[in-house]
C-alpha positions, 0 to 999 in steps of 0.5 A, a space after each residue: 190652259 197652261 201650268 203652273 204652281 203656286 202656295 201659301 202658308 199659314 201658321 195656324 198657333 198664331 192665326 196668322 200668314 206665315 211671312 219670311 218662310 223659305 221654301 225649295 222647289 225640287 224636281 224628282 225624276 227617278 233617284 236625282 233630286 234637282 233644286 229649281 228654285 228657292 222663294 221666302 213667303 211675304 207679308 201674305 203667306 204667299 210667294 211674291 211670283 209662282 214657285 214654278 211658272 207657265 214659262 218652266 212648267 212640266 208634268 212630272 214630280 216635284 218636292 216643295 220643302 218647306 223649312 219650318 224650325 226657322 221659320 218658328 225659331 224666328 218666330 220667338 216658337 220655344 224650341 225643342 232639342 230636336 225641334 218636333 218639325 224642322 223641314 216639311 218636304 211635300 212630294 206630289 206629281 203634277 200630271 196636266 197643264 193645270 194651277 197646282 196650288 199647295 198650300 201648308 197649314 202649320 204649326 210648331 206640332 203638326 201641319 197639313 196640305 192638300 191640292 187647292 185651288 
């Protein structure tokens, strides 16, 4: 099997995908953050190819930060001064040549994750 990483965004306020999210892809090793890669969501929450493919994958620690305060204030969100979430950054590790899916649930107040499938 090989590895790869995948996600999807679901704004859960409006009960809806969450299209035209940008999202960086960092890997972390030790105190040097490397951006790999920068996807927007499409019409289905998702990224039109996996954020990282079998082609570039490797275990080790990556960060998806998921740019949220553009996404609401596109999105017509009231905006506070600050927004309450602005950038979500995701850190987690990938330890075997596996699918990491990392989805996000989000909405203008709170957000949640977890390793899908």
């Amino acid at each position: 099997m090989t590895g790869y990483l995948t996600t999807h965004v679901l704004d859960t306020a409006r009960g809806c995908p969450a299209k035209g999210l940008t999202i960086d892809l960092y890997r972390i090793e030790g105190d040097t953050r490397t951006l790999l890669k920068t996807v927007e969501t499409n019409d289905d929450g998702r990224t039109d190819e996996q954020i990282l493919p079998a082609s570039a994958f490797s275990t080790g620690v990556y960060e998806l930060v998921f740019h949220a305060g553009a996404y609401l204030d596109a999105c017509g969100t009231p905006p506070e001064t600050p927004r309450f979430l602005d950038v979500i950054p995701i850190r987690f590790g990938m330890s075997e040549a596996s699918h990491y899916h990392v989805p996000l649930l989000l909405s203008p107040f709170g957000y949640s994750t977890y390793r899908g499938s």
